[in-house]
N, CA, C and O atoms as a MOPAC input file, in Angstrom:
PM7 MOZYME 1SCF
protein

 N    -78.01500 1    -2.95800 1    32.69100 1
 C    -78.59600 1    -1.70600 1    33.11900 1
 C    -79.94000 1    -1.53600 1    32.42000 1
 O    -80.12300 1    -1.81800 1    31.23500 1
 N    -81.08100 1    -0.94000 1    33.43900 1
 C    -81.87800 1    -0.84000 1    32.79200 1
 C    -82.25600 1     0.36400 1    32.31000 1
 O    -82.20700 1     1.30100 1    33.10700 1
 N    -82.72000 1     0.63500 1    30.90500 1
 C    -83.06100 1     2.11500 1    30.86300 1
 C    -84.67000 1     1.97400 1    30.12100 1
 O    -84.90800 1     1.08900 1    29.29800 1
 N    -85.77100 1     3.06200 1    30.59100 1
 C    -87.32800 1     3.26000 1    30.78100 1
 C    -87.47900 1     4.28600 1    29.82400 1
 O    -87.74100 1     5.26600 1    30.52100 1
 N    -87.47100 1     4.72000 1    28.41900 1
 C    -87.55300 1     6.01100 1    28.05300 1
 C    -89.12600 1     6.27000 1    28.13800 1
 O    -90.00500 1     5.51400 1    27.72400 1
 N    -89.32800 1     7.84200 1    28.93600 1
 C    -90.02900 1     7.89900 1    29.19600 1
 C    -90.91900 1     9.06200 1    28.28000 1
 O    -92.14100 1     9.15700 1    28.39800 1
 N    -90.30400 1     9.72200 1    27.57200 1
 C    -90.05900 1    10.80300 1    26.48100 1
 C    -89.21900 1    10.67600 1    25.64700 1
 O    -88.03900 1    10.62300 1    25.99200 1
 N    -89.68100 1    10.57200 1    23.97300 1
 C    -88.81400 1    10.77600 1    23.47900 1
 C    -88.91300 1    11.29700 1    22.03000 1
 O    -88.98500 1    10.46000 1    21.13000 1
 N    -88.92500 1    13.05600 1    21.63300 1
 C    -88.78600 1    13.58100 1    21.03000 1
 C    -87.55700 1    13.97300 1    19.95400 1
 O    -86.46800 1    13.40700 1    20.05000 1
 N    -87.74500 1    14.71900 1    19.19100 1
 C    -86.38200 1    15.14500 1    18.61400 1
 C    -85.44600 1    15.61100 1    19.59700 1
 O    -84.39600 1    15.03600 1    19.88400 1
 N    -85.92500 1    16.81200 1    20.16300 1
 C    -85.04500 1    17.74700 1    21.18500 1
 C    -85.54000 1    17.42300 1    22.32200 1
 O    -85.76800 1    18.29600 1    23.16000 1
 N    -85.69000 1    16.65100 1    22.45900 1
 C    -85.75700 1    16.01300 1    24.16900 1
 C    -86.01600 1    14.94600 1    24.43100 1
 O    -86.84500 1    14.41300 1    23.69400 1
 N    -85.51600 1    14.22300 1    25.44600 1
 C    -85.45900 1    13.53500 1    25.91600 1
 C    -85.56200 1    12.75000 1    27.31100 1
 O    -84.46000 1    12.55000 1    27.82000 1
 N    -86.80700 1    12.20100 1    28.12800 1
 C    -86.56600 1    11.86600 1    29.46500 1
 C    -86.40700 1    10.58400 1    29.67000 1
 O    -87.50900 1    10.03900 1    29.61300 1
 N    -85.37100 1     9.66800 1    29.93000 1
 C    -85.37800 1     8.71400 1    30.65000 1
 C    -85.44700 1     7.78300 1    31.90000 1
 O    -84.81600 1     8.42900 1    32.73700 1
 N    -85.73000 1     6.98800 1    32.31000 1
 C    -85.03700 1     6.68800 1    33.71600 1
 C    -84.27400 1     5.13200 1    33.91800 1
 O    -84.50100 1     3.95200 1    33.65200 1
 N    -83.27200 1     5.93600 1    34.54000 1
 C    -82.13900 1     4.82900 1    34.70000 1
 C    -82.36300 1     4.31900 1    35.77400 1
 O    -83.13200 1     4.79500 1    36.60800 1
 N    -81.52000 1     2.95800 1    35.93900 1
 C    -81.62200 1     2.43800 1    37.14800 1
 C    -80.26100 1     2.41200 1    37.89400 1
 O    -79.69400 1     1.48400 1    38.47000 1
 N    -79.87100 1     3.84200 1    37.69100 1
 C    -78.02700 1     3.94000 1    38.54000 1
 C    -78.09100 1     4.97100 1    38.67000 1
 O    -78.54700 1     5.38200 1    37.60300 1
 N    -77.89800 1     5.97300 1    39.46000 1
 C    -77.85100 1     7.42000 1    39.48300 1
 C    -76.41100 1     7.58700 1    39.22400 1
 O    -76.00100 1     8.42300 1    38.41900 1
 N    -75.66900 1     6.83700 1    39.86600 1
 C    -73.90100 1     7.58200 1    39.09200 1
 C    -74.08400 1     7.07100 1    37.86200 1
 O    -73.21100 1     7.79900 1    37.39000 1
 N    -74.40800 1     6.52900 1    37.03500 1
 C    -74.45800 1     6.14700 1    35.32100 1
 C    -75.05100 1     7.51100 1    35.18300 1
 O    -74.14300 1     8.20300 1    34.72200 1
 N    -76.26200 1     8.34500 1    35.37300 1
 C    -76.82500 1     9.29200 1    35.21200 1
 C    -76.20000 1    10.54900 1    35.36600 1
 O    -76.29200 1    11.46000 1    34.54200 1
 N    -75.48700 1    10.60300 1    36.55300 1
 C    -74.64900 1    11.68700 1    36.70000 1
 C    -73.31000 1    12.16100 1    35.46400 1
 O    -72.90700 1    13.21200 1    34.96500 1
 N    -72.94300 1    10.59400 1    35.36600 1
 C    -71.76500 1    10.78400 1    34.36400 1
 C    -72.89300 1    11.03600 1    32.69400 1
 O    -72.74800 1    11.93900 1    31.87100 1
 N    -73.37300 1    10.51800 1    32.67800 1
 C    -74.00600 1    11.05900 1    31.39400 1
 C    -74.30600 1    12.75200 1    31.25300 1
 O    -73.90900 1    13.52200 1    30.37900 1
 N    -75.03800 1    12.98500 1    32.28400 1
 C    -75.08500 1    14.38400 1    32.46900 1
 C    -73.97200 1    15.52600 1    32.70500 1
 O    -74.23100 1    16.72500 1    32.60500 1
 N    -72.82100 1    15.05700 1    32.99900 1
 C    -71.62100 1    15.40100 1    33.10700 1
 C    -70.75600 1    15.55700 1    31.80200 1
 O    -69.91300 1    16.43400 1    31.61500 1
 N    -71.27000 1    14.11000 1    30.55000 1
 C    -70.78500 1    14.51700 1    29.41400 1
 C    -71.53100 1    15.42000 1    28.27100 1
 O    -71.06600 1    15.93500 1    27.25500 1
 N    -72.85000 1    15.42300 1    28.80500 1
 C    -73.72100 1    15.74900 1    27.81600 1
 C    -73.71700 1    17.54100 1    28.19300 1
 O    -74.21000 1    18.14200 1    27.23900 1
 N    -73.39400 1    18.25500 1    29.04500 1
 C    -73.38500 1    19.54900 1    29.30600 1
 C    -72.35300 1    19.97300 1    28.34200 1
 O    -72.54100 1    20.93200 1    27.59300 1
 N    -70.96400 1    19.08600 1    28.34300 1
 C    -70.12200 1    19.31600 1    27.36500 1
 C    -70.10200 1    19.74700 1    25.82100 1
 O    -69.34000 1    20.21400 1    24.97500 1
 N    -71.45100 1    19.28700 1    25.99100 1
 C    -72.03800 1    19.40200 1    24.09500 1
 C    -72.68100 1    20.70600 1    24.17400 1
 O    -73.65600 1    21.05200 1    24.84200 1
 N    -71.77800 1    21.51900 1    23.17500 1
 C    -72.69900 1    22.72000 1    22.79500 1
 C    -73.81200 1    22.82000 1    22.24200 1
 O    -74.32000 1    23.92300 1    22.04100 1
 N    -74.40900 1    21.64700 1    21.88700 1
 C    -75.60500 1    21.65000 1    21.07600 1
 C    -76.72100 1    20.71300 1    22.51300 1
 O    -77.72500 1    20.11200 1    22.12900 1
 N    -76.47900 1    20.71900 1    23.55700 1
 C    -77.16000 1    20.51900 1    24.56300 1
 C    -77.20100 1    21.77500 1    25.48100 1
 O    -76.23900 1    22.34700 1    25.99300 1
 N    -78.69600 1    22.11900 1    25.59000 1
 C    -79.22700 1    23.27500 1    25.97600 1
 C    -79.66400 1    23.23600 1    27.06300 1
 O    -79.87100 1    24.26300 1    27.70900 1
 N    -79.97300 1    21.70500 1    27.63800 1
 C    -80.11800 1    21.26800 1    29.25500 1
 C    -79.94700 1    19.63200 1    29.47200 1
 O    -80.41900 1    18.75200 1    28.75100 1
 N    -79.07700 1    19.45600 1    30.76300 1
 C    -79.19200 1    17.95000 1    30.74400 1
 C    -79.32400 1    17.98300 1    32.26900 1
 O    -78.65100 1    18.78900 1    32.91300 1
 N    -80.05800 1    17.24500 1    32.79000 1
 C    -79.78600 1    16.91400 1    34.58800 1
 C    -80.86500 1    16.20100 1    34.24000 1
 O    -81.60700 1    16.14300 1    33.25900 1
 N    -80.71100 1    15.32900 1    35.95800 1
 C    -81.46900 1    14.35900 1    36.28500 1
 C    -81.77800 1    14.61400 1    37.89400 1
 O    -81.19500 1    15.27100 1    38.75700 1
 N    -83.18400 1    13.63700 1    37.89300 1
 C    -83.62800 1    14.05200 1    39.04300 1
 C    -84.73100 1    13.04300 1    40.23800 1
 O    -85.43300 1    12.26400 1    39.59400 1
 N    -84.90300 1    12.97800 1    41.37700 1
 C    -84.93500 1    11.64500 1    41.99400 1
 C    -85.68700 1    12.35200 1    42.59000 1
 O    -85.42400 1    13.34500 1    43.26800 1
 N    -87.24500 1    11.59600 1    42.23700 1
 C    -88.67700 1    12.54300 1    43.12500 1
 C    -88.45400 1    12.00500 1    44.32100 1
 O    -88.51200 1    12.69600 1    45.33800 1
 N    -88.11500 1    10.44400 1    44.35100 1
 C    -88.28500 1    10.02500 1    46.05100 1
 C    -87.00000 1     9.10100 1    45.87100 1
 O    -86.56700 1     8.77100 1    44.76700 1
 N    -86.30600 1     8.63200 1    47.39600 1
 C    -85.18400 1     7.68200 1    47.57500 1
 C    -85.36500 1     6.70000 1    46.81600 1
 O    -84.60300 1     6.39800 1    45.89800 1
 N    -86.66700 1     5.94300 1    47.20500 1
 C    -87.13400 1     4.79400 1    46.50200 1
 C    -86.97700 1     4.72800 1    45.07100 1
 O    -86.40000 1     3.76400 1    44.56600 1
 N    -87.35500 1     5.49700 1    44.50100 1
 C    -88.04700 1     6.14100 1    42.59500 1
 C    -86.32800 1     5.99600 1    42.60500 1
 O    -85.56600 1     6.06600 1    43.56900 1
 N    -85.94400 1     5.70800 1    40.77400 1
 C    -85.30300 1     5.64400 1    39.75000 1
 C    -84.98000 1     6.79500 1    39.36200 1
 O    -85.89700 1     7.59900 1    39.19200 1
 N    -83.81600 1     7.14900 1    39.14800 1
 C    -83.29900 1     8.82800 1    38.77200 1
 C    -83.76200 1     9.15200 1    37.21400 1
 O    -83.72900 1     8.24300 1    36.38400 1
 N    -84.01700 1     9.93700 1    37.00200 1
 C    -84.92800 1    10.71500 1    35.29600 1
 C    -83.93400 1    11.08600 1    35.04400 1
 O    -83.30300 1    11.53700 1    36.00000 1
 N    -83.16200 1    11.11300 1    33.50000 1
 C    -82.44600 1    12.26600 1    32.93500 1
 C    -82.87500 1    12.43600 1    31.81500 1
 O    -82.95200 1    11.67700 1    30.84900 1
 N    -83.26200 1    13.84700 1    32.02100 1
 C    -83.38900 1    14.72100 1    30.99600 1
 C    -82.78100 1    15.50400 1    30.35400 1
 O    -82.11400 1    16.32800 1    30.97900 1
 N    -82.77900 1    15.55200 1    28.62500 1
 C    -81.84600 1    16.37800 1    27.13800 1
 C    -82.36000 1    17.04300 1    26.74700 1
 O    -83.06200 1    16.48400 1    25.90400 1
 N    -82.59600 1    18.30000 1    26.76700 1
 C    -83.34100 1    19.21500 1    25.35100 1
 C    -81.72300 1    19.88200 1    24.67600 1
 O    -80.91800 1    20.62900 1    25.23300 1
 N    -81.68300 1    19.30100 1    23.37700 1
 C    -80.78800 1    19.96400 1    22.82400 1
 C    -81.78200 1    20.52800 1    21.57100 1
 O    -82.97600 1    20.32600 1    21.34800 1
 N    -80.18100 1    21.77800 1    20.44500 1
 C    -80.46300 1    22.77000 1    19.33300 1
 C    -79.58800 1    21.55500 1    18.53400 1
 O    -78.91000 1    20.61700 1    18.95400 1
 N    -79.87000 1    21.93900 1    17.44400 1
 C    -78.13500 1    21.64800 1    16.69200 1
 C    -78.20800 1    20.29100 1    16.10200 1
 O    -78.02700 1    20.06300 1    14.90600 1
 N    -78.57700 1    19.09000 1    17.31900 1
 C    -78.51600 1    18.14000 1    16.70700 1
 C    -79.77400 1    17.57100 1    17.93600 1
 O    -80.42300 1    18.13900 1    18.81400 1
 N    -79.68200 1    16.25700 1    17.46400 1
 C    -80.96600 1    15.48100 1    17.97000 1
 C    -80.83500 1    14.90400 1    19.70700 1
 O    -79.70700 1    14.91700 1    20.19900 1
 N    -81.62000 1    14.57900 1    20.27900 1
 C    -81.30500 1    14.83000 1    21.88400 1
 C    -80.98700 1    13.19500 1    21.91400 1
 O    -80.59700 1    12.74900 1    22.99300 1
 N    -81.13700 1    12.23600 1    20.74400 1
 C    -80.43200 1    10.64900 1    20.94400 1
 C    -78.91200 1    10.81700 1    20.19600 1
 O    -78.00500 1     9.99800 1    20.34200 1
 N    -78.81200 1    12.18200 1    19.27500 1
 C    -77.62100 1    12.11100 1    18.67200 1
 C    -77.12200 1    12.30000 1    19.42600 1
 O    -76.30900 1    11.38400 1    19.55300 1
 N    -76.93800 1    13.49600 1    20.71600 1
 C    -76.08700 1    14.19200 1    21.67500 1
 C    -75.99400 1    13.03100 1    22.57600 1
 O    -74.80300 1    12.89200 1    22.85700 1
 N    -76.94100 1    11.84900 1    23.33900 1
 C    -76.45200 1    11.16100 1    24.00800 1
 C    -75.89100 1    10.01900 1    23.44200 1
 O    -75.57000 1     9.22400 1    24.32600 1
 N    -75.66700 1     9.65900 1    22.41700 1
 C    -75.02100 1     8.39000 1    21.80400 1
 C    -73.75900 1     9.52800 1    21.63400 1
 O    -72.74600 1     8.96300 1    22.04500 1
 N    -73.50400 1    10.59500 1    21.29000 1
 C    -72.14100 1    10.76900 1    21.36300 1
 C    -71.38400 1    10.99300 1    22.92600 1
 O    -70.15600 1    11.07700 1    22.90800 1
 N    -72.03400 1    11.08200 1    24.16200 1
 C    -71.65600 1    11.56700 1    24.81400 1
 C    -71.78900 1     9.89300 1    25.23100 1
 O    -70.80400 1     9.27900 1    24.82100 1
 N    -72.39600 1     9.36200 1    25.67100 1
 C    -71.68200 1     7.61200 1    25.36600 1
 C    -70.50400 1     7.15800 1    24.81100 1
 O    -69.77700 1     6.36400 1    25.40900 1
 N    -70.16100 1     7.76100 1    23.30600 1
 C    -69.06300 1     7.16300 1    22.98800 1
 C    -67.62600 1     7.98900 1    23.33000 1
 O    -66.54700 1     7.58700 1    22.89400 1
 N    -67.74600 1     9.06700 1    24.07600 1
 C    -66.99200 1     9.54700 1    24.69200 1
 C    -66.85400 1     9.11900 1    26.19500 1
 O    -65.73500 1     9.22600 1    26.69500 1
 N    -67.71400 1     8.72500 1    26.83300 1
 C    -67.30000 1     7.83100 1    27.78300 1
 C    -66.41800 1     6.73800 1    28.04000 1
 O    -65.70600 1     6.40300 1    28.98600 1
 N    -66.78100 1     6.11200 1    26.48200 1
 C    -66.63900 1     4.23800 1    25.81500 1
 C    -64.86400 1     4.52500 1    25.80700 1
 O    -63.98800 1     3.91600 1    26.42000 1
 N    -64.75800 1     5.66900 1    24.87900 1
 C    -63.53000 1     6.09100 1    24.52600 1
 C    -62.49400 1     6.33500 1    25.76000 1
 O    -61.48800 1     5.62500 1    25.76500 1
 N    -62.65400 1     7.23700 1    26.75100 1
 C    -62.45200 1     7.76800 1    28.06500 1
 C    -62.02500 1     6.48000 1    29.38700 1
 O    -61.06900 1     6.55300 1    30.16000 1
 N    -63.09700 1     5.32700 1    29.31400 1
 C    -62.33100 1     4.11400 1    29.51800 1
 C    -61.83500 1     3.35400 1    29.26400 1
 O    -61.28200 1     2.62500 1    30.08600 1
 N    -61.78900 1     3.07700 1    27.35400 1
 C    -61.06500 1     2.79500 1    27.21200 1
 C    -59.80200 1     2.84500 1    27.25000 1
 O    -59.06700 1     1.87300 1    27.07700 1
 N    -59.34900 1     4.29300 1    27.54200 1
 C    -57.91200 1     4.83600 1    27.51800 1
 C    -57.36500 1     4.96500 1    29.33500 1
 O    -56.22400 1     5.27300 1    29.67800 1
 N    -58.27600 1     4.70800 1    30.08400 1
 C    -58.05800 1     4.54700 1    31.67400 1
 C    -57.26000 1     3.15900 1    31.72900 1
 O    -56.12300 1     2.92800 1    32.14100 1
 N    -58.28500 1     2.26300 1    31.14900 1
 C    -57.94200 1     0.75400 1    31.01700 1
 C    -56.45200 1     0.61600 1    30.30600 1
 O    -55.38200 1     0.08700 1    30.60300 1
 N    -56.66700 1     0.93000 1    29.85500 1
 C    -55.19500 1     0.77600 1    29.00300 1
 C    -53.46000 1     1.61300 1    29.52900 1
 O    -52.28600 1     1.25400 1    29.43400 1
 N    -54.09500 1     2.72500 1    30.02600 1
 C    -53.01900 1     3.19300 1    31.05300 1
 C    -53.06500 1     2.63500 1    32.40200 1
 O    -52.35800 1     3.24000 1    33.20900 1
 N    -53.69100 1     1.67500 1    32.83300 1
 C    -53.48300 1     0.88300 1    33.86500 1
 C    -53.29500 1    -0.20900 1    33.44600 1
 O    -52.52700 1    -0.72500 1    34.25800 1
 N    -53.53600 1    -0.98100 1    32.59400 1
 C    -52.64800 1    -2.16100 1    32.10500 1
 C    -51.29200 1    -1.91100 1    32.40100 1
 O    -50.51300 1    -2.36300 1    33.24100 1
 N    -51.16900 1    -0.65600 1    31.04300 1
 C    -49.58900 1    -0.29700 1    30.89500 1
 C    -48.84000 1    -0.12300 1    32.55800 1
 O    -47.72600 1    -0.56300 1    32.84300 1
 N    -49.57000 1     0.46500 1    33.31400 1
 C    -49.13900 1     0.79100 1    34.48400 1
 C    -48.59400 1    -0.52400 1    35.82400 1
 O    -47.66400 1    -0.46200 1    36.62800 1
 N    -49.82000 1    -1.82400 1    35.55000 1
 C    -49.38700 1    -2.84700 1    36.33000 1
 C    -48.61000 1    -4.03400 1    35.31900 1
 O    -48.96800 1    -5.19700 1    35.50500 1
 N    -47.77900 1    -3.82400 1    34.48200 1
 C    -46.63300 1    -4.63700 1    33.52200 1
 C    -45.91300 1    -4.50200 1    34.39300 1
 O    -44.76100 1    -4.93000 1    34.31500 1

């Protein structure tokens, strides 16, 4: 996967990905964080690469997405593993 940072401050953050559902789910975990004050992403044209953007308080806008990564990491890991268990 490729990722373009295109901004990157303490409290914010713009990137662009090259998956819009990778983007969506990031933005999906990162709203979760109370210390994220905005996350969405956004696709100027079909063609163009989806942007997501972090302004968080609290903590740093690479701290909030490396945790909201490892809550993903975590989240399949435990899918994977109840479907193992599931096709024994």
């Amino acid at each position: 996967m490729k990722i373009n940072y295109i901004k990157e401050e303490k409290n914010e953050i713009e990137l662009e990905l090259d998956n819009t559902t990778i983007a969506e789910i990031l933005r999906a975990y990162l709203i979760q964080d109370e210390d994220v004050e905005f996350a969405a992403w956004r696709k100027e044209h079909p063609t163009k690469n989806p942007i997501l953007k972090i302004k968080t308080s609290g903590k740093t806008a690479k701290k909030a997405l490396n945790d909201a990564i490892e809550k993903i990491e975590k989240e399949l890991d435990k899918i994977e593993s109840d479907f193992k268990k599931a096709v024994k």
